[in-house]
N, C-alpha and C positions, 0 to 999 in steps of 0.2 A: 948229769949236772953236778956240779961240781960246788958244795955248798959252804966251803970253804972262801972260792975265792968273789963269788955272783954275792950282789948285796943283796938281804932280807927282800927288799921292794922288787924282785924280780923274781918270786917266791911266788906261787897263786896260791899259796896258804895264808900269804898276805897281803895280795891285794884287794880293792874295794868290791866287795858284792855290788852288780847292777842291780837299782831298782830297790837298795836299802837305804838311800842319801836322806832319806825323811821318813825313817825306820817310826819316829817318835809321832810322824802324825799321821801313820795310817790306824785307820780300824784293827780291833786286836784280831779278829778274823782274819784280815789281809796277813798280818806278822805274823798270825800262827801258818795261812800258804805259803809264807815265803820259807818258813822253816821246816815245813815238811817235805817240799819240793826240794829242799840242800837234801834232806834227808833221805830222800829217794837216791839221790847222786851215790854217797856214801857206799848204801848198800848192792850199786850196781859197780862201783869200782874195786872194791871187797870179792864181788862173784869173777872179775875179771883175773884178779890175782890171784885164784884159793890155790893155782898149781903150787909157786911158790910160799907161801902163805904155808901150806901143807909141809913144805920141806925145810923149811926156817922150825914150825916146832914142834918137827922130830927129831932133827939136829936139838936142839934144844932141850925136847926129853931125854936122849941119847947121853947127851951131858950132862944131867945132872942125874939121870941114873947110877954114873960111875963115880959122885961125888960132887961134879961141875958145879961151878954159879952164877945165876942168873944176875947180867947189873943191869939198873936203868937209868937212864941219864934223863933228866928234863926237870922242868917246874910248870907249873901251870896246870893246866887237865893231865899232861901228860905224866908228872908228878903226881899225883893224885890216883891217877890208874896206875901208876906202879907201887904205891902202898897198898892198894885194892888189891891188886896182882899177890902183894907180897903175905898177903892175908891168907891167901891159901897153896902159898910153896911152901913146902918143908923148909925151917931155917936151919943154914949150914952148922954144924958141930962148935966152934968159935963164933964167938960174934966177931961180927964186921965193923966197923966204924962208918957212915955212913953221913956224908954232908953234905948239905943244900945250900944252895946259895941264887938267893932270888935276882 
């Protein structure tokens, strides 16, 4: 897919959860199943990719063994897990400049 040209709404990252349309008036029971059952997903599409997953970072170790660095691009959580992230890489020799933009 092509994430360039396909708009966001064609995305299942962004479309509507079934069965969350009235998130605010179920029992907090129900809202905690619904979010453990996402949460199940996750870690069954995680187990389906570990092949690649596995070769993305040792590529990764590989390169920054010899120097290399690691960037991340995003905002949101995924911003967020890349300061986490950055928390425990070695930082490069120079500082980097380094800009967010929400």
């Amino acid at each position: 897919m092509d994430y360039m040209v396909n708009p966001l709404s064609e995305l299942t990252t962004e479309m509507k959860l079934s069965g969350t349309q009235n998130l605010d008036q179920l029992p907090t029971v129900e809202i905690l199943r619904l979010m453990n059952a996402e949460d199940q997903k996750v870690a069954t599409a995680v187990k389906k990719t570990l092949g690649p997953i596995a070769e993305a970072v040792d590529l990764i170790h590989s390169a920054m063994e010899k120097g290399g660095r690691l960037f991340y691009f995003g905002a949101g959580t995924s911003g967020r897990l890349g300061i986490l992230d950055a928390a425990e890489c070695p930082p490069p020799l120079e500082p980097i400049p380094i800009w967010f933009r929400a």
